[in-house]
C-alpha positions as CSV (number, residue, x, y, z in Angstrom):
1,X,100.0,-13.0,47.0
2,X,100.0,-14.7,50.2
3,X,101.5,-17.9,48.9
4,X,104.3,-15.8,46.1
5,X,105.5,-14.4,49.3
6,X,105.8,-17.6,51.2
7,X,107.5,-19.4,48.7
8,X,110.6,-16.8,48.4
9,X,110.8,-16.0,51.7
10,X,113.8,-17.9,53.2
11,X,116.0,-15.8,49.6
12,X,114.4,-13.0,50.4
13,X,115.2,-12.9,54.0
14,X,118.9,-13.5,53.3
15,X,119.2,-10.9,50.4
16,X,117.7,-8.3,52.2
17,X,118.6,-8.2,56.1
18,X,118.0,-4.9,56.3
19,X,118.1,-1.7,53.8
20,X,120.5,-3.0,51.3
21,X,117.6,-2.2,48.3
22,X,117.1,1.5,49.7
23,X,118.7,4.7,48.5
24,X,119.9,7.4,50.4
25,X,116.7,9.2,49.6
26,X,114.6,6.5,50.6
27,X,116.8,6.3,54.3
28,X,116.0,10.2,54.6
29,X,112.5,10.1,54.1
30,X,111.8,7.7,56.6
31,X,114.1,9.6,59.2
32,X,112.3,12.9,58.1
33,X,109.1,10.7,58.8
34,X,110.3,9.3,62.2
35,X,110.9,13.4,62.9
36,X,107.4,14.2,62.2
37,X,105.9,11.5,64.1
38,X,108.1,12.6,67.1
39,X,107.1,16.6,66.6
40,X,103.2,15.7,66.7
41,X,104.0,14.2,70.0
42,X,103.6,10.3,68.6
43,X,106.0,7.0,69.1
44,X,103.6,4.5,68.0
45,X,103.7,3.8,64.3
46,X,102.6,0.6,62.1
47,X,104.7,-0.8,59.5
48,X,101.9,-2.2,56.9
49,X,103.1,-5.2,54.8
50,X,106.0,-5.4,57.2
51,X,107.8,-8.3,55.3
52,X,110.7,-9.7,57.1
53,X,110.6,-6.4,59.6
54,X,114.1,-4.7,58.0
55,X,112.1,-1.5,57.7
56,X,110.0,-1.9,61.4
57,X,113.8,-2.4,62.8
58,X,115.2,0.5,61.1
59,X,112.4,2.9,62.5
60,X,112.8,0.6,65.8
61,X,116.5,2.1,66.4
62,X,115.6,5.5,65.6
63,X,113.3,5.6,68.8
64,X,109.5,4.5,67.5
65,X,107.6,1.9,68.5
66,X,106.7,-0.7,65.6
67,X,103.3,-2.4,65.0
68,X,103.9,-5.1,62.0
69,X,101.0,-6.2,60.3
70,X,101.3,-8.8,56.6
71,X,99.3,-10.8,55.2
72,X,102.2,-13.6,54.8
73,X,102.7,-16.4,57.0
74,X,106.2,-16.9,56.4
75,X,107.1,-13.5,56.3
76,X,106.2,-12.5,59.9
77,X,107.6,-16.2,60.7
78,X,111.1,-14.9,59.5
79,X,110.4,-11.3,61.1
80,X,110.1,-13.3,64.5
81,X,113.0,-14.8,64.1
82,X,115.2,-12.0,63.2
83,X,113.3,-9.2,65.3
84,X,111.7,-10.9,68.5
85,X,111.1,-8.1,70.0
86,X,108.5,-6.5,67.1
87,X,105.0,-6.7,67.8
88,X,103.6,-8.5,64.9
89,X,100.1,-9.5,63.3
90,X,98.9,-11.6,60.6
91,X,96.3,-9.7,58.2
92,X,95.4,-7.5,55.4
93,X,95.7,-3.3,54.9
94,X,92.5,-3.7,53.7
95,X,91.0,-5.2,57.6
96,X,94.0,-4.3,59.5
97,X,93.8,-5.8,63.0
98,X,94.1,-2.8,65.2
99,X,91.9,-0.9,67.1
100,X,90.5,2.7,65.9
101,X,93.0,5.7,66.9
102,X,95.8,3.3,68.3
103,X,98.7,4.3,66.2
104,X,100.4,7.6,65.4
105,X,101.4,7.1,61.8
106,X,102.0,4.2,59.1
107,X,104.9,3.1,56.9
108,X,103.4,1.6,53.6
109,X,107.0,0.2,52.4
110,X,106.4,-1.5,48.7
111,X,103.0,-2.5,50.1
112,X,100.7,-0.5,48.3
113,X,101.4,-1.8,44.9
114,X,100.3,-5.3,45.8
115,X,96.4,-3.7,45.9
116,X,94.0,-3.2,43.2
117,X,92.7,-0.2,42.5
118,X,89.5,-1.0,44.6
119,X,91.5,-2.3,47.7
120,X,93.7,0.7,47.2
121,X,91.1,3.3,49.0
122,X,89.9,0.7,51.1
123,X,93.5,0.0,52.8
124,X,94.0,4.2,53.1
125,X,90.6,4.3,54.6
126,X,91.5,1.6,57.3
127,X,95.1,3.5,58.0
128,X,92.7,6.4,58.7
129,X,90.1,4.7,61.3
130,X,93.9,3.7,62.7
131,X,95.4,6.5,63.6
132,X,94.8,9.3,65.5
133,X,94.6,13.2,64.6
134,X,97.9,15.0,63.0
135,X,99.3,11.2,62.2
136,X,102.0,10.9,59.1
137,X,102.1,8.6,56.5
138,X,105.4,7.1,54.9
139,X,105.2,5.3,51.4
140,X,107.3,4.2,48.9
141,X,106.1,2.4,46.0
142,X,108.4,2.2,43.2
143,X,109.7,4.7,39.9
144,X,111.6,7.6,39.9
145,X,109.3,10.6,39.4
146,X,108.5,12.3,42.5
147,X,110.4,10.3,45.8
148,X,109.3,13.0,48.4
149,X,106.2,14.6,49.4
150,X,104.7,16.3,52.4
151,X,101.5,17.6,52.2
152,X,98.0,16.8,52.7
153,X,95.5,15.0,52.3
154,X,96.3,11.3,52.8
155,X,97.5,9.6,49.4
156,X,95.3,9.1,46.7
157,X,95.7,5.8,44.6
158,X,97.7,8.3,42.1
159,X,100.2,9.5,44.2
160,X,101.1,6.4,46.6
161,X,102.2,4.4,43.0
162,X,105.4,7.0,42.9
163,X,108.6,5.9,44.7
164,X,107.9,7.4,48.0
165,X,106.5,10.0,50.4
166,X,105.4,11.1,53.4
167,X,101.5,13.0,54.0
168,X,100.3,14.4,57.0
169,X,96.3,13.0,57.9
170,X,94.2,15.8,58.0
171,X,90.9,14.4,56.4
172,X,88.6,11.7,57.6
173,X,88.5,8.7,55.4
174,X,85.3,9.7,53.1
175,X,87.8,12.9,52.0
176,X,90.1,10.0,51.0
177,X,87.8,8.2,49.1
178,X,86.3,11.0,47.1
179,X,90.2,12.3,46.5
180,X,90.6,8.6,45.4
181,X,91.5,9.0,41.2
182,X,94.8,9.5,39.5
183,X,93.6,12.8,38.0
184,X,93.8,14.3,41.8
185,X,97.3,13.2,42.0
186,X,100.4,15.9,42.6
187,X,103.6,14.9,41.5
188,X,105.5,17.9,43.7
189,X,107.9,17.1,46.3
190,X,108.3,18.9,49.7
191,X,110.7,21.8,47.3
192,X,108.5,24.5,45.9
193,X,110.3,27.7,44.4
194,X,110.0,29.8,46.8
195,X,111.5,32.9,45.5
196,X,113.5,34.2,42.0
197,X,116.2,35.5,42.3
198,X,117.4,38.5,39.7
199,X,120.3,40.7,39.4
200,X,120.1,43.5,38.7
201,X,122.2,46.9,38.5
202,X,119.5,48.9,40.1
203,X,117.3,47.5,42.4
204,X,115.1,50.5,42.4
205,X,114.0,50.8,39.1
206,X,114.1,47.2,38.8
207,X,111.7,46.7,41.9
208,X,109.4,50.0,40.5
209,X,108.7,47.9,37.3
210,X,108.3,44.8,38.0
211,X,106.1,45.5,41.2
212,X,103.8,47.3,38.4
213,X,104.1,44.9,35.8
214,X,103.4,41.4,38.2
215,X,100.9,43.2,40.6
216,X,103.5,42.6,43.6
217,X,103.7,44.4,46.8
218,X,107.3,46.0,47.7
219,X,107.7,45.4,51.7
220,X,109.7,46.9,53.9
221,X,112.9,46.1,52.3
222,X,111.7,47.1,48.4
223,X,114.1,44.7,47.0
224,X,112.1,41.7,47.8
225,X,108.6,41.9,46.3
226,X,105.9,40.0,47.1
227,X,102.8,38.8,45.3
228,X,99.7,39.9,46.9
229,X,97.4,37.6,48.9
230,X,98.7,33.6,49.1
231,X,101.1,33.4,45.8
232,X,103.8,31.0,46.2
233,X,106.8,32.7,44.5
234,X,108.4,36.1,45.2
235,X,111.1,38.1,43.7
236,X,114.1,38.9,44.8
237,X,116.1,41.9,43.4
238,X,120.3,41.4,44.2
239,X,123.5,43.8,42.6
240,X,125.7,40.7,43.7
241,X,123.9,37.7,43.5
242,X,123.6,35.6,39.8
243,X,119.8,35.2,38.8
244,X,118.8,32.0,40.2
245,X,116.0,29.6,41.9
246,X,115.4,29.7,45.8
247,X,113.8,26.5,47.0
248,X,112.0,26.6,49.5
249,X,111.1,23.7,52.5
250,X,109.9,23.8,56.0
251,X,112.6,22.4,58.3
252,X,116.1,20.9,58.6
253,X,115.0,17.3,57.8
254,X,113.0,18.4,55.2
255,X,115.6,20.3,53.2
256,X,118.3,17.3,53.9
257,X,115.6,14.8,52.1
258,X,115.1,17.4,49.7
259,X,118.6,17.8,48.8
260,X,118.8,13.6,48.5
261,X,116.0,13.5,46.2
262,X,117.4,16.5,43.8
263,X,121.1,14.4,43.8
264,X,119.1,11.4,43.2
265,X,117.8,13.3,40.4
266,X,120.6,14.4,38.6
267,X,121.7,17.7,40.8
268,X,125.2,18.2,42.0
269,X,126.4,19.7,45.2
270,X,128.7,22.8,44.8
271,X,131.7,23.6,46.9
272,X,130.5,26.9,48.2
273,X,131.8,29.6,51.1
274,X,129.0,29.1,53.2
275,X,128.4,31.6,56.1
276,X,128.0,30.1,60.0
277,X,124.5,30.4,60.1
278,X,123.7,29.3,56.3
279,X,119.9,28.6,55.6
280,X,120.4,27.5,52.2
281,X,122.2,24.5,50.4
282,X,124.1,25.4,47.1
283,X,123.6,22.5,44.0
284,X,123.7,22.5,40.3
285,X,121.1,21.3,38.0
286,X,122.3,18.3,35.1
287,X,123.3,21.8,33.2
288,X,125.0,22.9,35.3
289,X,122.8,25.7,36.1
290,X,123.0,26.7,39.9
291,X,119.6,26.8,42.6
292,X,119.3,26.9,46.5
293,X,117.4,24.8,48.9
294,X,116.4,27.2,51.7
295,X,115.3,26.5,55.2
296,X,112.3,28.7,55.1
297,X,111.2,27.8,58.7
298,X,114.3,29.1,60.0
């Protein structure tokens, strides 16, 4: 791998200077990335399998602090010359040369895939002993299915093969080698469906039957019904509204990657009267069948 690398770099350098080969998604996720590093308190990051440094630079002017680390001589050789001001380091994910808790999160950008599936836990297991408590992970691997995710635990060799996304650490690295099989791995994105929405004539008897027949609890408004204990979807009852999906995400930067990744998809945006203070973004499936994206942390 060493040498492959070596022998294309000077092309490689000059094709890709920077983020020419990313999408719009993939640009998002990192800055959603860079936004949880910063709201854990972190600035200190490492870009492993760092290449020529586009991606270190990118997360560079966006206000982190870049540790490089590849395995390829003349990769870091044309990352010195283009970024002199990146700290850089020769060496492998799988014996990366930086001291225990010294980093608050880790970019694996198209590194991963260059691992076997026994270096694979090894290198997630060394990113561990790297960082320190609440640190993110960013990776992007290749494919189409499944671009975002933010969740935990750490990436399992499943999981880290999809396009990209981003995991918050909150195992130690034996949780990430017994997590380590395909089987384990979620294909969801940082979207869930947060809430159905139904019209309905009467909201009453409409919330009186189905409260019976799905076991939900009716709250203090009796049109939104809620499943009892931790069920993820709830039911809202609406004279105006058309039936419809609510999707649900945690934050502004994660409902604008969101959004990406659904266009990316196939999903249109729809010219829609939104209100000043709108939590929610409007789109339309391939079908032309409408959904939101809602701010639930709002």
């Amino acid at each position: 791998m060493r040498a492959a690398y070596d022998a294309i770099v000077e092309d490689y350098a000059a094709t890709f200077p920077s983020t020419e080969p990313e999408l719009p998604v993939d640009l998002a996720m990192l800055d959603h990335f860079v936004g949880r590093v910063v709201a854990g308190g972190g600035a200190h990051v490492l870009d492993a399998g760092c290449g020529t440094g586009r991606i270190a630079r990118y997360l560079v002017d966006r206000g982190l602090s870049v540790v490089g680390v590849d395995l390829s001589p003349g990769m870091l050789a044309m990352a010195r010359r283009d970024h002199p001001d990146l700290e850089l380091h020769e060496g492998a994910l799988t014996e990366l040369p930086l001291a225990d808790v010294s980093v608050d999160g880790v970019v694996f950008w198209f590194s991963l895939i260059h691992l076997t599936d026994n270096e694979l836990p090894v290198a997630l297991a060394e990113a561990v002993r790297a960082c320190g408590s609440g640190a993110t992970t960013c990776r992007s691997s290749g494919g189409t299915a499944g671009r975002s995710r933010c969740s935990t635990p750490w990436p399992t060799p499943g999981s880290s093969r999809r396009r990209g996304s981003c995991a918050s650490r909150s195992a130690a690295s034996d949780t990430v080698r017994r997590s380590c099989s395909p089987a384990s791995a979620s294909v969801a994105g940082m979207v869930r469906i947060g809430a159905i929405v139904l019209s309905t004539a009467d909201t009453e008897r409409a919330g009186a039957f189905w409260s019976e027949a799905l076991g939900y609890d009716r709250g203090p408004n009796p049109d939104f019904l809620a499943p009892r204990g931790d069920g993820p979807t709830r039911l809202h009852l609406d004279r105006t509204d058309r039936t419809h999906l609510d999707l649900w995400v945690d934050g502004a930067e994660e409902q604008r990657a969101e959004v990406e990744r659904l266009v990316s998809l196939g999903a249109e945006r729809v010219e829609w009267d939104y209100p000043d203070d709108a939590d929610f973004v409007v789109l339309a499936d391939p079908t032309g069948t409408l959904f939101c994206v809602v701010d639930a942390g709002r």
